[in-house]
ZAMARGU-4260 file (C-alpha; in steps of 0.2 Angstrom, whole numbers, plus 5000, padded with zeros to 4 digits):
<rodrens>
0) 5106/5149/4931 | 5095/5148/4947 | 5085/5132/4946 | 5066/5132/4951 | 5058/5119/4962
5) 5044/5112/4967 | 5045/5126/4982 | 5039/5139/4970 | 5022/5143/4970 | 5017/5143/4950
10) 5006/5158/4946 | 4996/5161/4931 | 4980/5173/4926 | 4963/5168/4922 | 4952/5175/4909
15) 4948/5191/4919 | 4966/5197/4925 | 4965/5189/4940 | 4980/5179/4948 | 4978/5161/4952
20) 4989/5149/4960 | 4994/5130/4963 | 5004/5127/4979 | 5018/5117/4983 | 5017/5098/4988
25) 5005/5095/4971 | 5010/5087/4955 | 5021/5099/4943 | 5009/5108/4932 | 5022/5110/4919
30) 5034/5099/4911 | 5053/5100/4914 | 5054/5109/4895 | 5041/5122/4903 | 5052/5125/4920
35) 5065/5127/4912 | 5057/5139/4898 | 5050/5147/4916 | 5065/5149/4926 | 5075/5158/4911
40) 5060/5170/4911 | 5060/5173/4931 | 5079/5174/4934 | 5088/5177/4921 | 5098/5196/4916
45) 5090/5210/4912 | 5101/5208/4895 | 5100/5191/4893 | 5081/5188/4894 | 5073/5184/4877
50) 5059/5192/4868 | 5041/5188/4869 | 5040/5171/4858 | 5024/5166/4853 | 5026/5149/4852
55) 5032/5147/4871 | 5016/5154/4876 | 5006/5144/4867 | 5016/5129/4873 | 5013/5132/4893
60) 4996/5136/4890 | 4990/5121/4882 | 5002/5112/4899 | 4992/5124/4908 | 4976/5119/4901
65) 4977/5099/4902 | 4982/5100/4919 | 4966/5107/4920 | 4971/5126/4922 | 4968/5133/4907
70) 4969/5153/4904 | 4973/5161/4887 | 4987/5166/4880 | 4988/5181/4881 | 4985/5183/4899
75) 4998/5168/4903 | 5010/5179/4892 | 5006/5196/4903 | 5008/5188/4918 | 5026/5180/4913
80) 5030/5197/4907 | 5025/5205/4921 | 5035/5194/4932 | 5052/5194/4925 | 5053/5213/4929
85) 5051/5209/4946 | 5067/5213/4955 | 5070/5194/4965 | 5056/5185/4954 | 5056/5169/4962
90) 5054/5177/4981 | 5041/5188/4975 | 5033/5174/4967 | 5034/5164/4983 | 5028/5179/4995
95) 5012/5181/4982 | 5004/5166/4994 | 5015/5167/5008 | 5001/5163/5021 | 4993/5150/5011
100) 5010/5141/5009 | 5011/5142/5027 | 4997/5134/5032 | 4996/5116/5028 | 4977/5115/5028
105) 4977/5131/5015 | 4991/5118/5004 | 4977/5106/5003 | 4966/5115/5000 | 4976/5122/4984
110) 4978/5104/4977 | 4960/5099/4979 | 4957/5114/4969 | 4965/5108/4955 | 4955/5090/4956
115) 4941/5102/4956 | 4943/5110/4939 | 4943/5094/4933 | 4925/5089/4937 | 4917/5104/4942
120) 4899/5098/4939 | 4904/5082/4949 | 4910/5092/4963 | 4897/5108/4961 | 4880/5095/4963
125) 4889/5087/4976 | 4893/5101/4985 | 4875/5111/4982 | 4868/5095/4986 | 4849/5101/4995
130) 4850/5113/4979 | 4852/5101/4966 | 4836/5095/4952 | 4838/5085/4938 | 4831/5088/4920
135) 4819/5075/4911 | 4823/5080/4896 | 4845/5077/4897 | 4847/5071/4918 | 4858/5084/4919
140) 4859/5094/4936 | 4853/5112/4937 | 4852/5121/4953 | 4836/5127/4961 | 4831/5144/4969
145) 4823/5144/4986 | 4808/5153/4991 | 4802/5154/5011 | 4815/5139/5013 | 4808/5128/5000
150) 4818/5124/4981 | 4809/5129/4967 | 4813/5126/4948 | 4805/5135/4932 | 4805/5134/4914
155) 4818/5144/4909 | 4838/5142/4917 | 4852/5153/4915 | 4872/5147/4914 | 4887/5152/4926
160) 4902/5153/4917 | 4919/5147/4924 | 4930/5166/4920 | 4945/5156/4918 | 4940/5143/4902
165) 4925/5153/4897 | 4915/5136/4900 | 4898/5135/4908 | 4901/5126/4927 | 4881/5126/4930
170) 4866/5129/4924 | 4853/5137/4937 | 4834/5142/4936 | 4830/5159/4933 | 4816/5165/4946
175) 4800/5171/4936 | 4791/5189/4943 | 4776/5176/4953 | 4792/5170/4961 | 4799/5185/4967
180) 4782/5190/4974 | 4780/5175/4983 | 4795/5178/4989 | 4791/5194/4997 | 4772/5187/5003
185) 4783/5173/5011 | 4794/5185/5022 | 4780/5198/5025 | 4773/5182/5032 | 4787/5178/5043
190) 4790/5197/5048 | 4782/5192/5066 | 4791/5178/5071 | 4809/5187/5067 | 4803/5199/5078
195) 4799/5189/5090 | 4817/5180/5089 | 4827/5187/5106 | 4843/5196/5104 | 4851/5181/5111
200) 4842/5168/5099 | 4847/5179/5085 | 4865/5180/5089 | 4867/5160/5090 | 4861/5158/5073
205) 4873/5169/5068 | 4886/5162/5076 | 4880/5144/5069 | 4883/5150/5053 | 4899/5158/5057
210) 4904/5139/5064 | 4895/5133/5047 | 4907/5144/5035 | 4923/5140/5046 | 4919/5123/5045
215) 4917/5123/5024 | 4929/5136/5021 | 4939/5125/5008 | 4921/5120/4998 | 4916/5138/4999
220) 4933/5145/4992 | 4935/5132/4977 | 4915/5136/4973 | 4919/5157/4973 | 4935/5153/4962
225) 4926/5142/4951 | 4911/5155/4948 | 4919/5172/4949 | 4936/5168/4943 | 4946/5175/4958
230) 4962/5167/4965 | 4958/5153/4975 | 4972/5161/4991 | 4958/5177/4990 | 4946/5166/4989
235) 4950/5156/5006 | 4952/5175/5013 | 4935/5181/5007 | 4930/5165/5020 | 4936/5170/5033
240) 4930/5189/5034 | 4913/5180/5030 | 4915/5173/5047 | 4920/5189/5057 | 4906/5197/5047
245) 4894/5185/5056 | 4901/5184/5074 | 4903/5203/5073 | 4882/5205/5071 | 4881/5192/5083
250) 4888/5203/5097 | 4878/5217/5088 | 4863/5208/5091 | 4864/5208/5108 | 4867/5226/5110
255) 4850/5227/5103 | 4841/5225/5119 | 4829/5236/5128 | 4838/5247/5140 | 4832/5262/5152
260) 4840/5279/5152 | 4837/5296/5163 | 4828/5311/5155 | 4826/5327/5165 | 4806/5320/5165
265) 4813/5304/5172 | 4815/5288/5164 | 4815/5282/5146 | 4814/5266/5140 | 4823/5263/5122
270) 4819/5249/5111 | 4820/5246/5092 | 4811/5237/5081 | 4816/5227/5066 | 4812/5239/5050
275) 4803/5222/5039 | 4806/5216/5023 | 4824/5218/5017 | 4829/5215/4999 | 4848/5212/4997
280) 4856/5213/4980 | 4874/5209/4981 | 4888/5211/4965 | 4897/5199/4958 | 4915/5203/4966
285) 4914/5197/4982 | 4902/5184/4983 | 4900/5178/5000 | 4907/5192/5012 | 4896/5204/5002
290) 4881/5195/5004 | 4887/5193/5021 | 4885/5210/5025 | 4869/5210/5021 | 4862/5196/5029
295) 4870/5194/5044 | 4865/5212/5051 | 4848/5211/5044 | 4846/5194/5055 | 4855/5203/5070
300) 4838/5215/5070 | 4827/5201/5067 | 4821/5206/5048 | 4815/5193/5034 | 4829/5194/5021
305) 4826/5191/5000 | 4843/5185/4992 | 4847/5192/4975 | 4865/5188/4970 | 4872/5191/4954
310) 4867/5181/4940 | 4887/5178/4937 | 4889/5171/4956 | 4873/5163/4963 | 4882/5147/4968
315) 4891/5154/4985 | 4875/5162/4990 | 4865/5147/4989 | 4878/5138/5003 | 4875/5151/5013
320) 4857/5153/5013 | 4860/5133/5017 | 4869/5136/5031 | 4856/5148/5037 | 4841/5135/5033
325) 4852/5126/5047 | 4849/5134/5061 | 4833/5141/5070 | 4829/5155/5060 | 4813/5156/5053
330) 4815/5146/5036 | 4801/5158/5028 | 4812/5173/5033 | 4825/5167/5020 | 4824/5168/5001
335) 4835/5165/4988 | 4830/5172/4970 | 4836/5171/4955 | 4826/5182/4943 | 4833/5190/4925
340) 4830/5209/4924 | 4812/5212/4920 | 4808/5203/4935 | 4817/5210/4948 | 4807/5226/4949
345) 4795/5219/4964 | 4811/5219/4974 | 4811/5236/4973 | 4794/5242/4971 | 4781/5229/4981
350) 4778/5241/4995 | 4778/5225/5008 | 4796/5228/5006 | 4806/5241/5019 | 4823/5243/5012
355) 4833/5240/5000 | 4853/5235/4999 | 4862/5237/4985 | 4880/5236/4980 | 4884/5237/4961
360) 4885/5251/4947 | 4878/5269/4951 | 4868/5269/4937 | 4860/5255/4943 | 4859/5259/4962
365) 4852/5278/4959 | 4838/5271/4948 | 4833/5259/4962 | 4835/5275/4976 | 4824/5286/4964
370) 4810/5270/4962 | 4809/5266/4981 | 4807/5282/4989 | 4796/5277/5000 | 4810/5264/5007
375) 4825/5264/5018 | 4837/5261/5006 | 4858/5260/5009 | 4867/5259/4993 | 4885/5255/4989
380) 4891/5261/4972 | 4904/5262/4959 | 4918/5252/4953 | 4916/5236/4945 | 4902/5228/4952
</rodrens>
C-alpha cells in the first residue's frame, strides 16, 4: 500500500464546504492511526476501499479539532469521499496547493495559520491593534468602527463567527444611524480636499497601500480565513489581486489629468471631476479584493469613500482602511461603518451621497437602485453574496 508522508499536503472542509489546508514542514495533524486510516482511503482499489464508517470520521475529526482545525463530520467525511474517487489521489491532493507548496514564504505562512486558530482573539487584537477597545464591564476586546478617521464605540456590538468551529473570533460595535450620518457629514466635509488631491498625489497613496498589503499579505490572509471561512492558499491569493487592484488605479489616476483635444471650433479642454460622496457596500465572499475595488478607484477620482463591509467579514476591511489612514489621504475622506439593517438606509438615501456601490443579492441591490434614483449607482448582483 502507498505510504503517505509528510509531503502531502492534508486537506479538509470547514463548516461552509470550503477546502482548507496545512502544508508540508508543519507538525502532523494526525496520528500515525489517522494516516494510516487516510492513505487506505486515498490510494487504495476501487474494490478494495471500505465503506463509510462512522466511527473513523468521528475519530479524525476530533484529531482535526485538537489540533486546532476543527470542521464537522460530515464535511470531513464529504471531502474523504470525494477524494478517494480522484483518479491519482495523493498527486491531486498535492497539486490542490501546488503554488503555496512551492513558495517557502506561502509554507510559513500555512503553519502560522494553524498557531492562529489556536488563539485567534490573541492574534485578532494584536493584529487590529489602532482598532482595538476594551470593555469595563468583562476587559474583553471588541473592535471599533471608524468615522472621518477616528474609532468610535457604541452600546450595542455584534459577533463575527469563525465558519469552520461556529465559534465567535470577535465581537465588534455595531454603528448606530447618528453614526452613519456623521459619517456622511464627515466626507461631504472632506469632498474639497480629495479634489484638490493631484492625480499624482493620489496614485502614491494608492500605491502605499498596495506596498502596505504586499507587506501584510500573511496577517491579511489568516484574518479573511479566520472571518469568512475560505482556505487559507485563496486567501493568500485574494492578497495579491488586492495589490494589483490598487497599483492598477494608481496608473488610472494618472490618466485622469486635464488634456486638450481639437474640435473643428478649435480647442477643447477635457477634465473631470470627482462625482462626491461614495458609499461602498461590499459582500461577504471576497472580503479585501471586493472592497478593493471600490475604494481604490474611488480614491483614483479623488472621492471621500463610507465603508460598509458585511457584518459577517468587517475584520479585513478595518486593516485596510488602516493602511489607508496611513498615508496622505485625507483621514476625514475615509470611514469605516458598521451599522445592523435599520441603519443603513442614510447610506442610500442622505442626498449628500453621490453613488452607491454595491455588490450582494439582487433583491437587495434593485431595492437600493429604486431608493437612490437620484444617484449614480453601479451594482453587482447575484450569487451568493
Amino acid at each position: 500500500m502507498p505510504h503517505i508522508g509528510k509531503d502531502v499536503a492534508y486537506t479538509w472542509v470547514s463548516a461552509n464546504g470550503d477546502l482548507m489546508s496545512a502544508m508540508k514542514n508543519i507538525p502532523l495533524l494526525f496520528s500515525l492511526t489517522g494516516l494510516f486510516a487516510l492513505s487506505i482511503l486515498v490510494a487504495a482499489p476501487a474494490d478494495a476501499r471500505p465503506r463509510t464508517d462512522p466511527a473513523r470520521w468521528r475519530t479524525l475529526n476530533a484529531q482535526a479539532r485538537k489540533a486546532g482545525t476543527g470542521t464537522s463530520n460530515r464535511n470531513l467525511a464529504r471531502v474523504l469521499f470525494r477524494v478517494r474517487r480522484m483518479p491519482g489521489a495523493v498527486g491531486q491532493l498535492r497539486s490542490l496547493y501546488k503554488g503555496a507548496i512551492k513558495t517557502p514564504a506561502n509554507r510559513a505562512d500555512f503553519a502560522n495559520y494553524i498557531k492562529v486558530r489556536s488563539d485567534t482573539s490573541g492574534f485578532l487584537g494584536k493584529t487590529l491593534g489602532p482598532a482595538m477597545a476594551r470593555t469595563s464591564a468583562n476587559k474583553t476586546a471588541v473592535a471599533r468602527f471608524m468615522i472621518g478617521g477616528k474609532y468610535r464605540t457604541s452600546r450595542v456590538t455584534d459577533e463575527v463567527i469563525d465558519p469552520a468551529t461556529g465559534k465567535t473570533v470577535m465581537k465588534v460595535y455595531a454603528s448606530s444611524r447618528k453614526d452613519v450620518q456623521d459619517a456622511i457629514s464627515a466626507a461631504h466635509g472632506a469632498s474639497g480636499k480629495t479634489a484638490a488631491l493631484s492625480p499624482k498625489a493620489r496614485a502614491e497613496i494608492l500605491r502605499s497601500v498596495a506596498r502596505q498589503l504586499k507587506a501584510r499579505k500573511g496577517e491579511l490572509a489568516q484574518v479573511m480565513a479566520l472571518e469568512s471561512g475560505k482556505p487559507l492558499a485563496d486567501a493568500l491569493v485574494e492578497v495579491d489581486r488586492a495589490v494589483n487592484t490598487f497599483t492598477l488605479s494608481a496608473k488610472e489616476a494618472l490618466k485622469l489629468k486635464p488634456r486638450t483635444e481639437l474640435t473643428p471650433g478649435g480647442k477643447m479642454k477635457i477634465s473631470r471631476a470627482p462625482v462626491g460622496v461614495v458609499s461602498a457596500i461590499a459582500p461577504f465572499n471576497f472580503p479585501l479584493n471586493l472592497v478593493a475595488h471600490k475604494l481604490a478607484p474611488a480614491i483614483a477620482a479623488g472621492n471621500p469613500v463610507i465603508l460598509k463591509p458585511s457584518p459577517r467579514t468587517p475584520m479585513t476591511a478595518m486593516l485596510l482602511a488602516q493602511m489607508v489612514a496611513k498615508t496622505a489621504w485625507p483621514r476625514a475622506a475615509l470611514s469605516l461603518v458598521t451599522p445592523r439593517v435599520n441603519n443603513i438606509a442614510p447610506l442610500v438615501k442622505d442626498p449628500r451621497v453621490k453613488m452607491v456601490s454595491f455588490t450582494g443579492s439582487e433583491t437587495v441591490g434593485w431595492k437600493i437602485k429604486k431608493q437612490a434614483s437620484d444617484k449614480r449607482v453601479a451594482l453587482e448582483l447575484g450569487g451568493n453574496a
